[in-house]
Phi, psi and omega in degrees: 000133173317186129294311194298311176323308195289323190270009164285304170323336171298313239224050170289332205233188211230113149303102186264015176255007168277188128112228190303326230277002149254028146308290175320305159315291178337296199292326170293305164330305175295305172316291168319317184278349167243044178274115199224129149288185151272102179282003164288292183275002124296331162271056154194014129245013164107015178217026148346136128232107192263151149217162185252166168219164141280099183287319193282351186282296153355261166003275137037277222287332193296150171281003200273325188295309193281325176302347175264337179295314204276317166330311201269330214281318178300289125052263186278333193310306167301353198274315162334299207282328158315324184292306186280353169292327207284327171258013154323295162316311212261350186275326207285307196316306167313292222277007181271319192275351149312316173284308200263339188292009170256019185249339181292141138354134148304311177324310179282311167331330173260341180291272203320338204263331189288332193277350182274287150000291175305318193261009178266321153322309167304324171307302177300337174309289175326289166319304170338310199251003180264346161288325191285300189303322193290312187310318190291309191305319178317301159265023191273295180313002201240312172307289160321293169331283189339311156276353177283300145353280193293335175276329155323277184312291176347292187298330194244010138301305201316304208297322188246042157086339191322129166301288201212141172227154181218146213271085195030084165280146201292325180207178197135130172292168162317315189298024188222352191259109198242063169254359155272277171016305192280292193296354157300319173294326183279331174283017199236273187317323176323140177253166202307119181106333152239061187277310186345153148252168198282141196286197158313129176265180212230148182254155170297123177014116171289159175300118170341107165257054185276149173286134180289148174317152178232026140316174200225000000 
């Protein structure tokens, strides 16, 4: 196997904590840190009851991440596996005209070299527009999570009394970080077959670094 090859096979499946989704954390954060009782008149009697949560650890750990992770890939997957033919083709091609070109024809030498052009174009193409798509499914699908997410945290301050929960906090002990708890909760919720949590997500298809034609 190449290189280009071992580093496509690395990067088959589809990251969702690229694009927008740390825009989406940012935005959850913020949302999630003003989930509040009136916390005024509990601190002033003296029962403030805070919790923190770690958001991207949330995110990470929900089994709602690997089912949008499994969601986008069943999707895109074919679009992958064209991407990665296309740069199959366009490396064997290179690696013909390199080898073979002080033995081709001018005629053939230059067909090869026009098909190497073309298919470097088609490639970027391709790519271009399979980057565009995956990015909107990505946050349209990042966007739900998000909310699923924040009625979680919602549901389980409301259940357990909480005053005020905030959101990756600069400092704060354990005893106040109740992002297992939630998250116990969203692997509760999961529906059957993706309680797991989600593993390291694997990134999208990287750009093409194929060698360029050296035709005129």
């Amino acid at each position: 196997m190449t290189g280009t090859e071992a580093a496509a096979s690395r990067q088959r499946r589809i990251d969702i904590r690229r694009g927008g989704t740390v825009r989406s954390l940012l935005v959850l954060a913020a949302t999630v840190t003003a989930i509040a009782a009136p916390a005024a008149s509990a601190q002033a009697q003296g029962n403030l009851k805070i919790g923190v949560i770690n958001v991207a650890r949330l995110l990470e750990g929900a089994p709602q991440s690997k089912a949008v992770n499994d969601k986008l890939q069943a999707e895109f997957g074919s679009r992958q596996s064209e991407i990665l033919a296309l740069r199959q083709k366009l490396q064997t091609q290179q690696e013909t005209l390199q080898r073979d070109s002080a033995v081709m024809g001018e005629e053939e030498r230059g067909n090869l070299e026009r098909q190497i052009r073309d298919g470097q174009r088609d490639l970027q193409r391709t790519e271009n527009e399979y980057l565009e798509d995956l990015n909107v499914r990505r946050n349209e699908e990042v966007g739900k999570l998000q909310s699923d997410v924040l009625r979680r945290v919602q549901a389980y301050a409301s259940a357990q009394k909480y005053d005020l929960v905030v959101a990756d906090a600069i400092y704060f002990s354990s005893a106040i970080d109740i992002t297992a708890p939630v998250l116990q909760a969203l692997q509760q919720d999961a529906p059957k077959g993706a309680a797991a949590p989600a593993a390291p997500a694997p990134k999208s298809p990287a750009p093409s670094t194929a060698p360029k034609s050296t035709g005129k």
